[in-house]
Structures are given as structure tokens and as C-alpha cells.
N, CA, C and O of each residue as an XYZ file, in Angstrom:
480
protein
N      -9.476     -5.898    -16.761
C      -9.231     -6.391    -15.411
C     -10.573     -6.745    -14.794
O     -11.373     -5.844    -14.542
N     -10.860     -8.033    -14.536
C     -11.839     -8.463    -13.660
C     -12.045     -7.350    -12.337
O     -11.065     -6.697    -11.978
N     -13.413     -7.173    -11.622
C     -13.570     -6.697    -10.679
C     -13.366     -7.294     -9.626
O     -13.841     -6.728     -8.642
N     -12.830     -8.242     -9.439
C     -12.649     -9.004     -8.428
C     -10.852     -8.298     -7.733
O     -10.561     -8.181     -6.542
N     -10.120     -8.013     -8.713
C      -8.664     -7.634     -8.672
C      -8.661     -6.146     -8.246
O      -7.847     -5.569     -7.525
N     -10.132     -5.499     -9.066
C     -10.311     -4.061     -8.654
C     -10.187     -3.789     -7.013
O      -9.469     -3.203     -6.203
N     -11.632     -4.794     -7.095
C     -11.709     -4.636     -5.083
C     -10.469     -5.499     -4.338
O     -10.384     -5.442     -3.112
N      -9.814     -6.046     -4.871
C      -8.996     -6.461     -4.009
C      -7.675     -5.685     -3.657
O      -7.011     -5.863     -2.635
N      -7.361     -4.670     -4.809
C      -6.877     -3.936     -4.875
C      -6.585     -2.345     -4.172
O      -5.708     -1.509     -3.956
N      -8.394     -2.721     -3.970
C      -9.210     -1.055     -3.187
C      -8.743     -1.903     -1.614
O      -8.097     -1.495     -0.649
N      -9.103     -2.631     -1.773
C      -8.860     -3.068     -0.060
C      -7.140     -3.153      0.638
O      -6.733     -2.842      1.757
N      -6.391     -3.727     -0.600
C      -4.969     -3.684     -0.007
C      -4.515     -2.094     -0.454
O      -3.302     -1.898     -0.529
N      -5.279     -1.143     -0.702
C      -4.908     -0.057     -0.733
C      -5.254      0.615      0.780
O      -4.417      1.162      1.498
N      -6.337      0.484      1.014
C      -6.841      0.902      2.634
C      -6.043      0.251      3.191
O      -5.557      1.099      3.940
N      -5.403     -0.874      3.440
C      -5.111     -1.736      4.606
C      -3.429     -0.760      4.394
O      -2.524     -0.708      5.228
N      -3.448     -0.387      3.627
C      -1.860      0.340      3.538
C      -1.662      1.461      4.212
O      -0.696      1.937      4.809
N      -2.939      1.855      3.974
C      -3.041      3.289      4.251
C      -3.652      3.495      5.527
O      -3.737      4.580      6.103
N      -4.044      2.469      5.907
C      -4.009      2.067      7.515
C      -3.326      2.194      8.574
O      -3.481      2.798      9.635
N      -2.184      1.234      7.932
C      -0.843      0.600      8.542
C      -0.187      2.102      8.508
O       0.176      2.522      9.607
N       0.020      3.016      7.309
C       0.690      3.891      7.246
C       0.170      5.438      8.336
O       0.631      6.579      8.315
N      -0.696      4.972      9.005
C      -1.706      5.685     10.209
C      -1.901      7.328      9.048
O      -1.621      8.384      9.616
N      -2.244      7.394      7.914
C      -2.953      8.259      7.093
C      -4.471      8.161      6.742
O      -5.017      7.236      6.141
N      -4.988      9.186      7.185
C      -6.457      9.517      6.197
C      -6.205      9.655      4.982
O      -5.230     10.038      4.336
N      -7.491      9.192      4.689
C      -7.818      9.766      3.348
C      -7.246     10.847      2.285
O      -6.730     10.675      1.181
N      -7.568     12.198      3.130
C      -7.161     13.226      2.955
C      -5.923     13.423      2.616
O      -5.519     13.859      1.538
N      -5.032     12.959      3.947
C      -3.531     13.265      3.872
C      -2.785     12.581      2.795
O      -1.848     12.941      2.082
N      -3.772     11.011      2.920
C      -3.295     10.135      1.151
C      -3.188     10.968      0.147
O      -2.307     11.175     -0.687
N      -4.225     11.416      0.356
C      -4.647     11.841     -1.255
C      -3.513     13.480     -1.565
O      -3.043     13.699     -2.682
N      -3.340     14.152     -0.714
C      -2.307     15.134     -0.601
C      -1.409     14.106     -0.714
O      -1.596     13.295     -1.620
N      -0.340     13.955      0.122
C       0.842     13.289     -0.268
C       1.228     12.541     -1.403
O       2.407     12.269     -1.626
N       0.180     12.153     -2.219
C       0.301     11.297     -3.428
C      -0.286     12.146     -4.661
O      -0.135     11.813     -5.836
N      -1.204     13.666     -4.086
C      -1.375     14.174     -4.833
C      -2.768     14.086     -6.596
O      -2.944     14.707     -7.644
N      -3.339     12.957     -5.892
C      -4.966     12.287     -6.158
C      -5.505     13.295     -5.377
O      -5.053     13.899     -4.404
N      -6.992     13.399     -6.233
C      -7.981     14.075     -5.414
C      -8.462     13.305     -4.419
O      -8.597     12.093     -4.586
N      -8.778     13.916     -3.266
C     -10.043     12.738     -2.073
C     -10.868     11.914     -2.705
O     -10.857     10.693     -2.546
N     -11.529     12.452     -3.358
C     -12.952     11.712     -4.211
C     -12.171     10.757     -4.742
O     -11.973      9.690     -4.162
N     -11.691     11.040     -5.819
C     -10.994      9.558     -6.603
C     -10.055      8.386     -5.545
O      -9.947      7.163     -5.639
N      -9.511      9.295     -4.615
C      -8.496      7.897     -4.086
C      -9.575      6.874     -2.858
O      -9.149      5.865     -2.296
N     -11.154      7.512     -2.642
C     -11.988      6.530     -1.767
C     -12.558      6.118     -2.760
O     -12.682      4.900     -2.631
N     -13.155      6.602     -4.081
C     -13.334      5.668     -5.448
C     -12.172      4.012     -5.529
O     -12.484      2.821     -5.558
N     -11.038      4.596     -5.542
C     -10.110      3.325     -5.920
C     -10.316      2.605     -4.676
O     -10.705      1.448     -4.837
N     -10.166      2.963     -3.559
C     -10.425      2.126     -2.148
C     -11.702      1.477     -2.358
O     -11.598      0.257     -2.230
N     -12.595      1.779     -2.572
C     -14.306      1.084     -2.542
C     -14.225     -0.323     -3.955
O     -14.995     -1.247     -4.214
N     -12.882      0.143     -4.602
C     -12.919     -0.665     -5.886
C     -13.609     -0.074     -7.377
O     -13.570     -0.573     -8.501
N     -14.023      0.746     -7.061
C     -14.429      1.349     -8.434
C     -13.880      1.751    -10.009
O     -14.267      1.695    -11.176
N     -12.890      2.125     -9.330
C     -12.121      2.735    -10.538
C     -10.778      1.564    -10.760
O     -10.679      0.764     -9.830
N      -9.884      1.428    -11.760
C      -8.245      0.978    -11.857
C      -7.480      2.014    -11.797
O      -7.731      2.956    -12.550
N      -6.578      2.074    -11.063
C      -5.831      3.531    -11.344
C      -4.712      3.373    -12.430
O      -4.152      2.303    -12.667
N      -4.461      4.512    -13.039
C      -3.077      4.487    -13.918
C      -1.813      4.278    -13.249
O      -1.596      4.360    -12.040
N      -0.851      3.945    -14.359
C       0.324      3.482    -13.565
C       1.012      4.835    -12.756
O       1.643      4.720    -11.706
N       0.757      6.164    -13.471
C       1.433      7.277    -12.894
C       0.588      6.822    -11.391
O       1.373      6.466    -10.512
N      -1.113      6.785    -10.937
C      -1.623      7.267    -10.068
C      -0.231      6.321     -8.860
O       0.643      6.684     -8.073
N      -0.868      4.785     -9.470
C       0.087      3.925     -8.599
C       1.589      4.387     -8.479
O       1.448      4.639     -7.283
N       2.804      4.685     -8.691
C       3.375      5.248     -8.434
C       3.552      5.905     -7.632
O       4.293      5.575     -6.706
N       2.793      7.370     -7.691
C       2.124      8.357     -6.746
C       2.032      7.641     -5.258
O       2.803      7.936     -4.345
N       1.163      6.830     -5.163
C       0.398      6.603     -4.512
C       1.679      5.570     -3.404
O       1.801      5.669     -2.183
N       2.636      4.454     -4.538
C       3.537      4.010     -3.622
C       4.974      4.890     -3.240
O       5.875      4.478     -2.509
N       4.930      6.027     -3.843
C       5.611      6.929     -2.916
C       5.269      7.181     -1.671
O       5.884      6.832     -0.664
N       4.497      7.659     -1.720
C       2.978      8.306     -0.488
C       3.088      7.317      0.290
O       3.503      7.631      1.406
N       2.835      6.018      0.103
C       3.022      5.432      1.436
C       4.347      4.111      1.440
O       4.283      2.997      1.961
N       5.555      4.771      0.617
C       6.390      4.125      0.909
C       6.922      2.833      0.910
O       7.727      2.372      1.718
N       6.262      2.119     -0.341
C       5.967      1.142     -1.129
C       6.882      1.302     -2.372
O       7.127      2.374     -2.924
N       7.283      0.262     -2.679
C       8.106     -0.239     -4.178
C       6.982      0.035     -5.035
O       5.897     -0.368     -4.615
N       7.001      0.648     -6.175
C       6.437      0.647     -7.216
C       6.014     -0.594     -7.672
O       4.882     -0.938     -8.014
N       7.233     -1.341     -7.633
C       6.434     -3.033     -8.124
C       5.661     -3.519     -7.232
O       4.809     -4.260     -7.722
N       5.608     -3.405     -6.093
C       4.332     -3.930     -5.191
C       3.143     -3.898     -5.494
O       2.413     -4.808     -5.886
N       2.856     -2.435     -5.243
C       1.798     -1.590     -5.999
C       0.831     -2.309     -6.914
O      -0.303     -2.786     -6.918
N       2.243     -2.070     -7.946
C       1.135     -2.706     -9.462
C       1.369     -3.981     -9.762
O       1.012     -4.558    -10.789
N       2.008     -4.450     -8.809
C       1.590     -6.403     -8.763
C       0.169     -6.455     -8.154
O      -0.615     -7.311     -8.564
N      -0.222     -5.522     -7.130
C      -1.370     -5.787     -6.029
C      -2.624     -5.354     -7.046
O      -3.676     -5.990     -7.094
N      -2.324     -4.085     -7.909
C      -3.325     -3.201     -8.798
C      -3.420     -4.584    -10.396
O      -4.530     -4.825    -10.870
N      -2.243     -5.239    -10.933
C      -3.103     -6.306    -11.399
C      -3.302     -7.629    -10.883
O      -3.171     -8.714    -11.450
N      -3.548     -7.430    -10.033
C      -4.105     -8.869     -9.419
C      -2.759    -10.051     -9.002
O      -3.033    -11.223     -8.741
N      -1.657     -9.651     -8.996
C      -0.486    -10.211     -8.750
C       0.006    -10.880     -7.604
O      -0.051     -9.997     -6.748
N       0.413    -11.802     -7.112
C       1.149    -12.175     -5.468
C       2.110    -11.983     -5.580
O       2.883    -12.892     -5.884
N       2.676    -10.278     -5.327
C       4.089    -10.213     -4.952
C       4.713    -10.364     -3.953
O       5.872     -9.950     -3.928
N       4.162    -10.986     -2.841
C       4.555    -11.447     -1.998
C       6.214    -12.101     -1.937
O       7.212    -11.927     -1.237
N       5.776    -13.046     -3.258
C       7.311    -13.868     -3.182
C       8.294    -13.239     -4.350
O       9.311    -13.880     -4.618
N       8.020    -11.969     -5.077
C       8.436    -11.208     -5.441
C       9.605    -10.431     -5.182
O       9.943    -10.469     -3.999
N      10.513     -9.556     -6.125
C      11.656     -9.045     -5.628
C      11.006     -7.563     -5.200
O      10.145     -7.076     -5.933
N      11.369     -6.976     -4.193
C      10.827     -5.541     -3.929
C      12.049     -4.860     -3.014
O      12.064     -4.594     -1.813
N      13.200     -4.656     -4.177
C      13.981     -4.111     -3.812
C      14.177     -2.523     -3.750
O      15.269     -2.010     -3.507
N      13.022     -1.811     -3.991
C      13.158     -0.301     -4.163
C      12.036      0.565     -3.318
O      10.835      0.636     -3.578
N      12.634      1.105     -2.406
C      12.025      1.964     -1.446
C      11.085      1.240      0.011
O      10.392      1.786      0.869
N      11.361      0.183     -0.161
C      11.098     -0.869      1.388
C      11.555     -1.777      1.792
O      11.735     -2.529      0.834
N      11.832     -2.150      2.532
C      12.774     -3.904      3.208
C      11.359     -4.845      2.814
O      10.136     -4.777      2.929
N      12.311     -5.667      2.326
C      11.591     -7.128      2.110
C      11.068     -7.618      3.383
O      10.359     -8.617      3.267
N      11.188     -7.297      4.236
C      10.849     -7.537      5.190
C       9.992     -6.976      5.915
O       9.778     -7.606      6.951
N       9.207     -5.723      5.756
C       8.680     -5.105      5.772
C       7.604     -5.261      4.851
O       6.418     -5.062      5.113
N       8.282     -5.785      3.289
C       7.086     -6.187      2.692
C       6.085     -7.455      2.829
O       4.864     -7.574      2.726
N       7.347     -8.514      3.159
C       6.599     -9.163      3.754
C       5.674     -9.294      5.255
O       4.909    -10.257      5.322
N       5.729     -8.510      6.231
C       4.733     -8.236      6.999
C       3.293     -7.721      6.333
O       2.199     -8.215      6.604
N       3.531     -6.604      5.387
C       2.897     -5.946      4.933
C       1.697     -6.971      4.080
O       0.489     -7.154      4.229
N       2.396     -7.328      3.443
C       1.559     -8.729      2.484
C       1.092     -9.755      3.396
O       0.173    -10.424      2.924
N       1.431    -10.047      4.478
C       0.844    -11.538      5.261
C      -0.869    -11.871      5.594
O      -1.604    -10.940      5.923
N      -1.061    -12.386      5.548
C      -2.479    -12.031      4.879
C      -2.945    -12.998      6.423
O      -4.141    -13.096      6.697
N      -1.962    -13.604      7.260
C      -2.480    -13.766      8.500
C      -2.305    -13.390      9.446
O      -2.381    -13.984     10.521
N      -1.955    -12.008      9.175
C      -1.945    -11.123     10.263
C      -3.050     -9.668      9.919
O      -3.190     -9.246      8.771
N      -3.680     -9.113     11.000
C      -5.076     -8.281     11.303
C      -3.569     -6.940     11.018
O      -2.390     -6.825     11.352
N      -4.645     -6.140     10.171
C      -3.893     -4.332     10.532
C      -3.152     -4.310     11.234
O      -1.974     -4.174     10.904
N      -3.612     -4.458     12.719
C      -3.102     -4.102     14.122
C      -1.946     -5.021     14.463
O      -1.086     -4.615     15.244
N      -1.876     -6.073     14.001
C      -0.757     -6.919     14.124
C       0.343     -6.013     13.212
O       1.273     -5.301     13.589
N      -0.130     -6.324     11.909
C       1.202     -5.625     11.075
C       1.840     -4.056     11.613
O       2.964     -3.571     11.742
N       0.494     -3.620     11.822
C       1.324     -2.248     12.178
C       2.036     -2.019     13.596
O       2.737     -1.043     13.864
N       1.762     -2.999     14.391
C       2.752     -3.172     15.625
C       3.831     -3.514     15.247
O       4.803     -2.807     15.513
N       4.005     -4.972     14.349
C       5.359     -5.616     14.150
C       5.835     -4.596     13.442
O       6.851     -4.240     14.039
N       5.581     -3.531     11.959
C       6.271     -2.288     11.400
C       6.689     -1.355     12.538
O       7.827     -0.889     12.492
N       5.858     -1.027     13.583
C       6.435      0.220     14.274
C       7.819     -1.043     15.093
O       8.986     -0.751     14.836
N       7.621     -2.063     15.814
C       8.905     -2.750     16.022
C      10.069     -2.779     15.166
O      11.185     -2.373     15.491
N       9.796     -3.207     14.221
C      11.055     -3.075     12.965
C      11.573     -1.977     12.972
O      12.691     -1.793     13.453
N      10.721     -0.870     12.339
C      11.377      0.188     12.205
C      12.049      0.625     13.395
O      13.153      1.069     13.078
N      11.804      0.699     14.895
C      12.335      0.742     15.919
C      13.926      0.212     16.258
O      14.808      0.830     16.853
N      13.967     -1.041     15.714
C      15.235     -1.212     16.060
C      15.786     -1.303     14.603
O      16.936     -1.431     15.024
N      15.911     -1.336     13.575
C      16.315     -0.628     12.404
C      16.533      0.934     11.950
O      17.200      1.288     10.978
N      15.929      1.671     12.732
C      16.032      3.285     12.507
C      15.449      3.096     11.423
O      15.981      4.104     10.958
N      14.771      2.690     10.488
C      13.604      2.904      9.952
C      12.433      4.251     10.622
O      12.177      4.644     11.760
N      11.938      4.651      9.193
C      10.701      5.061      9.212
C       9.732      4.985      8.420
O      10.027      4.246      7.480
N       8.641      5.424      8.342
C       7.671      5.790      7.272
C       7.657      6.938      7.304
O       7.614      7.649      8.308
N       7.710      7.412      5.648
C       7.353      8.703      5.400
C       5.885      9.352      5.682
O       4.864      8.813      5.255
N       5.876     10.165      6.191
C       3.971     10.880      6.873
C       4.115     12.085      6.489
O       3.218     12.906      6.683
């Protein structure tokens, strides 16, 4: 895997874990990664395994296929992501012209009038 997919990967991992209003810390508990390694994968350093990814789209409530479309370098954007999030949701999540703060307003809206949540 090119490093280019690494860091892009480390970054749509933060921007998740953003949106999902979690530290570090609490990531790395809930998904069950050490601290050290899951700001390793954020900075781009490392690839994680498919178990970590998994893990990791439990934790913040992500389709598994998202995940590891984003971890190899994939646009699942126009993708099926029928397991454990609204497409609609994923697509906020993926829009790449909207700032953090946008997405995570329009998610706390959605989930609002959907009875949606995120798991924390």
C-alpha cells in the first residue's frame, strides 16, 4: 500500500473520530487498540489489520466495508454500506465538502429526527 492511502486513511480515521466527539483514549478503549498504536494509524504510520479495522468500525459505528474501502485507498462513497449505518449518514460522513463541524451538526440533526444514535 502506497503511503499516500496510509495517511489518507490516518486522517479519515481522525475526522471519524471527531465527528464521533471521542478521544483518543476512549477510541482506543472502545475498539480495544492500545493509545499508542491507534495515534500511530491516525499520523499514518502504520496499516492496520483487518481485525484492527473492524474493531475500530464498531467503535465508531461504521460498516466494516467503509472502513476498509477508506484503509485501501477505496471511494466508498458510492458504495453499498448496508451494515451498521444509514447510507445516509454515510454519505454525510464521506462528503469531502463539508468541514467536521458541518458533518457533525447535520449527524446530530439526522439522528435527531430519526431516533438515531451513535454508540459512545
Amino acid at each position: 500500500m502506497d503511503q499516500t492511502a496510509v495517511d489518507a486513511f490516518g486522517n479519515y480515521l481522525r475526522s471519524q473520530r471527531k465527528l464521533a466527539q471521542l478521544t483518543l483514549r476512549e477510541l482506543s478503549d472502545l475498539a480495544e487498540v492500545s493509545n499508542p498504536y491507534l495515534s500511530q494509524l491516525e499520523r499514518g504510520l502504520h496499516q492496520p489489520s483487518v481485525r484492527v479495522i473492524k474493531s475500530l468500525a464498531k467503535a465508531l459505528n461504521l460498516s466494516a466495508e467503509t472502513l476498509l474501502a477508506q484503509a485501501a485507498g477505496i471511494d466508498a462513497a458510492n458504495g453499498d454500506s448496508t451494515e451498521g449505518v444509514s447510507d445516509t449518514q454515510s454519505t454525510i460522513r464521506s462528503d469531502a465538502n463539508l468541514t467536521d463541524e458541518q458533518k457533525a451538526a447535520l449527524l446530530e440533526v439526522y439522528r435527531s429526527m430519526t431516533g438515531g444514535h451513535q454508540g459512545s
